[in-house]
N, C-alpha and C positions, 0 to 999 in steps of 0.2 A: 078653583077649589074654595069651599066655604070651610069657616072655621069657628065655632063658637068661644067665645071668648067672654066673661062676666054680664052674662047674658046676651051678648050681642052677638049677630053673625056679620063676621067682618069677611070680604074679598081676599084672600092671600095670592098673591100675584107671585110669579115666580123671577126671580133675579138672578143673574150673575153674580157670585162677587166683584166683579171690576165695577158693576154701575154703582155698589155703593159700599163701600170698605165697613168693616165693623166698626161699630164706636170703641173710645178707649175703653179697657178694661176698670168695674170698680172694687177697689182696695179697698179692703177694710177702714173701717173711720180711724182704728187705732192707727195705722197704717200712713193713709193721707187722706185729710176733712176735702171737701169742695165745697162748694157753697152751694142751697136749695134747688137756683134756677140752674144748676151745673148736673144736680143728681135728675131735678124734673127733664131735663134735653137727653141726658144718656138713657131715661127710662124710657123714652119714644122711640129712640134708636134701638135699646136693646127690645122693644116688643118687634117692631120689624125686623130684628134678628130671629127671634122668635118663629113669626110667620112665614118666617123664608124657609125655617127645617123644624118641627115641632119635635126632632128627637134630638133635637142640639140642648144638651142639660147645661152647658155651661153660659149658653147665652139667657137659660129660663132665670139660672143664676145671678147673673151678671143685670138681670131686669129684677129680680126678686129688690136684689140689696142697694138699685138704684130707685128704684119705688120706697123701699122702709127708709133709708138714709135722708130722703128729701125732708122729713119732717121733723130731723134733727137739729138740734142747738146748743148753744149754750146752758140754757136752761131745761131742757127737755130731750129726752130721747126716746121717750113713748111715743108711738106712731097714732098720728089722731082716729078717732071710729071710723071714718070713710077709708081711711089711709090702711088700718087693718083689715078690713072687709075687702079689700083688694088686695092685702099680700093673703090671706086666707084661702082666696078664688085663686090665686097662681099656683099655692101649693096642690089646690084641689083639680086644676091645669095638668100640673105636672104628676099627679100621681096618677091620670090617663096616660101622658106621653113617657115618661121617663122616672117609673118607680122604682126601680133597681137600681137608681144611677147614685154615686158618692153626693151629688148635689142634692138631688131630693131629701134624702135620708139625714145630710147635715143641716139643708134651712127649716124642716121638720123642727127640729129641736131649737133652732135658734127662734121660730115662730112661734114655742110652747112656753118662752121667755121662762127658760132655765125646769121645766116644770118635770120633777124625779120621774112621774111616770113617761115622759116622752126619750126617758135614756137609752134608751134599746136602738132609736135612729142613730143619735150621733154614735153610740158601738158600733152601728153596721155602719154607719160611714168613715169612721177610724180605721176598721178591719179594711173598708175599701182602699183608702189612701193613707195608711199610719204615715208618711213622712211629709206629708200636708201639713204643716206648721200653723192654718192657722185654726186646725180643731184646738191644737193645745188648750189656747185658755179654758174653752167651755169646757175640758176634760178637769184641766184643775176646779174651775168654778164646781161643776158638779160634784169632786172629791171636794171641797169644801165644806159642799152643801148639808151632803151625806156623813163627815165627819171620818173620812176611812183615808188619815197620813200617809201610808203606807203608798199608794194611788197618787196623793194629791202631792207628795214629795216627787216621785216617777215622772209626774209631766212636766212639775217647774224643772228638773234636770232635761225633758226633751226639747223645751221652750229656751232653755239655755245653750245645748249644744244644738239647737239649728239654729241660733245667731237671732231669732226672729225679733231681737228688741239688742237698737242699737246701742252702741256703747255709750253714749250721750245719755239713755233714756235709762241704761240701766244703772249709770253714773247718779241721774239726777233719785232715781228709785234710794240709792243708798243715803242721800242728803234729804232724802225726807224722811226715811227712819230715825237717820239720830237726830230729827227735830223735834222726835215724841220722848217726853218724858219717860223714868222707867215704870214699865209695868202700863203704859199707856196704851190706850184704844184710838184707834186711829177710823175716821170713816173717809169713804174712798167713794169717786164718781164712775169710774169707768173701767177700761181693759189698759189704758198706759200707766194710770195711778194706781193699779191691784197688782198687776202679775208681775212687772216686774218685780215690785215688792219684795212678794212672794218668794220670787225664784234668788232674790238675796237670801232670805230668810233660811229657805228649805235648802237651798245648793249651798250656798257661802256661809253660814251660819251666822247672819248677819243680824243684832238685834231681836231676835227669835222670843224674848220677854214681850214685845209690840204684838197687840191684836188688832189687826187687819178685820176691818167689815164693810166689804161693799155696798154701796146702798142701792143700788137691783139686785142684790144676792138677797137683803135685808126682806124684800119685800113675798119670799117665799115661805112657809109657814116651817115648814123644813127644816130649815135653816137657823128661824129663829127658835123651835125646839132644839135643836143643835147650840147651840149658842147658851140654851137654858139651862142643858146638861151640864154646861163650864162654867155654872155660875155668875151667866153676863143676860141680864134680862132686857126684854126689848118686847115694845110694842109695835101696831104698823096699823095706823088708818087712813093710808094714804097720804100723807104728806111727810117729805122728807126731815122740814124743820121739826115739826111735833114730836116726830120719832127722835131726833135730836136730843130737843128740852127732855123729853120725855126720861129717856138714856143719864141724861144729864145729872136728873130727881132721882132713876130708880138705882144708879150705881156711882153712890155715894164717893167711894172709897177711890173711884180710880179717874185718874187725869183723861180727860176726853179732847179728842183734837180732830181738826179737821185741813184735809188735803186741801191745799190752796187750788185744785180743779174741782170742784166742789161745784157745785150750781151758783152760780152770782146770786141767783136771788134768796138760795138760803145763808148764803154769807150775809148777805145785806138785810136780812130778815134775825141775824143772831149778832148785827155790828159789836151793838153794846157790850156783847160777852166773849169776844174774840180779843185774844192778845196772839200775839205774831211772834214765831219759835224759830222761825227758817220758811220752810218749805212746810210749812203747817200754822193750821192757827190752833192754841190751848182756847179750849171751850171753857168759861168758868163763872159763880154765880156770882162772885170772890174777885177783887182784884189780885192781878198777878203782876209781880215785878219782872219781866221781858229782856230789858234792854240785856245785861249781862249772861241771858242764854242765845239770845241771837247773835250776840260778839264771841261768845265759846262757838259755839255752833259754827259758827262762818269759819273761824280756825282749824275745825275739824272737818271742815266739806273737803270730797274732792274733788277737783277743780278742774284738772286736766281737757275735759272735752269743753267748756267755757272759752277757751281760747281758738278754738278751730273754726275756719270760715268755711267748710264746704260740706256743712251742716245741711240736713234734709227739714224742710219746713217743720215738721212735726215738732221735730226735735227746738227747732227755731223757736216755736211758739211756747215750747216748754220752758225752754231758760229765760222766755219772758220772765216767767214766775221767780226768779232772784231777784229781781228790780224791785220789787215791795221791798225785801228785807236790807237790801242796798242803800234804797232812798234812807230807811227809817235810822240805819247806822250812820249815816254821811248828816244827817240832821243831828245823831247824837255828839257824833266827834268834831263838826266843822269848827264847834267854839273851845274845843280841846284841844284836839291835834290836827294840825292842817294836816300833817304826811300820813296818818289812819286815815282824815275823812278822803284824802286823794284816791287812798288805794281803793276804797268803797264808790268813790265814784267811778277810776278808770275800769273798773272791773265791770258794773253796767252798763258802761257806753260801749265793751266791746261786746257787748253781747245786744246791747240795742241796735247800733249799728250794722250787725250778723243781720239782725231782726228789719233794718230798715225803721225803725221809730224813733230816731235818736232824739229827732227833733219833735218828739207827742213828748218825752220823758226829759228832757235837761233841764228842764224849769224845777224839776224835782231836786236838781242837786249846783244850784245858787249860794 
């Protein structure tokens, strides 16, 4: 059988499944990261899953989000022009083989990278599978987007009672709220630094004074008319920092801070103006005196999932993120008080050691 495939006509050969088992399943990045050469090998795998049943939606799937994810990073999660020209040809794949299918209809929307008029997919694909947990986010993001609480409260409660964000993550979501000043703007990288957030905010009434703006939501015009209505103006020419500075200049009045999962290189692009809160840095043009909100703060963290060792990596690489404000107390108190700067120490070594880095990090607390 021949099969065209981005322009090419490739042989699809028929197989068993016994000669060659499907590859792993891929997870959400919120979920669990892999590394590039991990997502490039599953996306060879899931094409040959592919050609073995062209009306299998969940292997078109499972190759869609192993193709976009390889081209993520630390610093990046826009998929480069070749890398998009090819999830574009799968969906245009899949709307021959499998257009009716919950799969289609949901990476539709996730390929329109949030864009209002592609909303009608992810509804037919909610209608398809409402107890899929993991439309949730893009349901609140688009209740975001659009500015309709009513909606965007409804999904942080259905993201809450399906457990989809573990107790660690929803632990560490509330220690980065009360790291923001009041009445403080908070910018956010991703889906574990937003939603849970969120779903404190909207479910728990947790810090509900904190605006939350993600910055791929940021990048929709949408949105930042929405945003304009509330009084919070915002530019976007493409770069995350400038929108930043920018933010910084145009909204004088209010304390701007950034999620310690932020892009490294716009941290390291705004060093100079970052003071360190907790689980956030105050953005300012100003110095700010730190040390005694990061000693309150750490008082009022809670702590509970810090101590558990059978932690799911995610989670692991998340409470890396207390080790900065750990070190910077244990430097404050070591010539104060030995038994503070101790507690600041033992408290990151259990959580590096969870993590496996004890030994990249103890030089930090001499």
């Amino acid at each position: 059988m021949m099969h065209t495939l981005y322009g090419q006509e490739r042989s699809v050969e028929p197989q068993s499944e016994s000669q060659k088992p499907p590859p792993g399943k891929v997870e959400s990045i919120s979920t669990k990261s892999e590394s590039s050469s991990a997502y490039k090998s599953k996306s060879v795998s899931w094409e040959e899953q592919v050609n073995l049943n062209l009306q299998n939606a969940d292997a078109w799937k499972n190759y869609y989000l192993a193709v976009r994810y390889q081209d993520y990073s630390k610093n990046n999660k826009t998929p480069k022009t070749a890398t998009q020209v090819k999830l574009d040809s799968i969906l245009t794949e899949m709307k021959g083989q499998v257009p009716n299918s919950y799969e289609y209809n949901y990476l539709y929307y996730i390929n329109s990278n949030y864009d209002v008029n592609a909303f009608s997919y992810l509804e037919k694909a909610y209608q398809m599978n409402p107890n899929n947990n993991e439309i949730y986010d893009e349901m609140v993001a688009h209740y975001e987007i659009t500015s309709n609480q009513v909606q965007k409260k409804a999904f942080c409660q259905k993201i809450n009672a399906s457990g989809k964000y573990s107790a660690n993550t929803m632990e560490y979501a509330y220690n980065t709220l009360q790291s923001v000043g009041q009445n403080g703007v908070i910018f956010t990288n991703g889906e574990i630094d937003t939603y849970p957030l969120m779903v404190q905010q909207e479910v728990f009434g947790v810090r509900k004074d904190v605006v939350i703006i993600n910055l791929d939501l940021i990048k929709t015009l949408t949105y930042r008319n929405t945003l304009k209505s509330k009084n919070i103006n915002t530019t976007y020419s493409g770069s995350d920092t400038k929108l930043i500075e920018d933010f910084l200049n145009n909204n004088k009045s209010k304390e701007v801070y950034l999620s310690l999962t932020v892009k490294p290189f716009v941290i390291s692009a705004l060093s100079g103006r970052l003071y360190l809160t907790g689980l956030a840095f105050r953005v300012s043009n100003s110095t700010v005196e730190n040390s005694s909100v990061m000693y309150n703060n750490w008082l009022n963290f809670k702590k509970s999932s810090l101590k558990l060792n059978n932690l799911k990596t995610n989670d692991k690489l998340l409470n890396n993120n207390y080790i900065l404000m750990l070190s910077e107390l244990f430097s404050l108190y070591k010539d104060v008080s030995e038994r503070i700067a101790d507690e600041y120490k033992e408290a990151a070594k259990t959580i590096a050691i969870s993590s496996g880095i004890w030994n990249r990090v103890e030089t930090k607390f001499l």
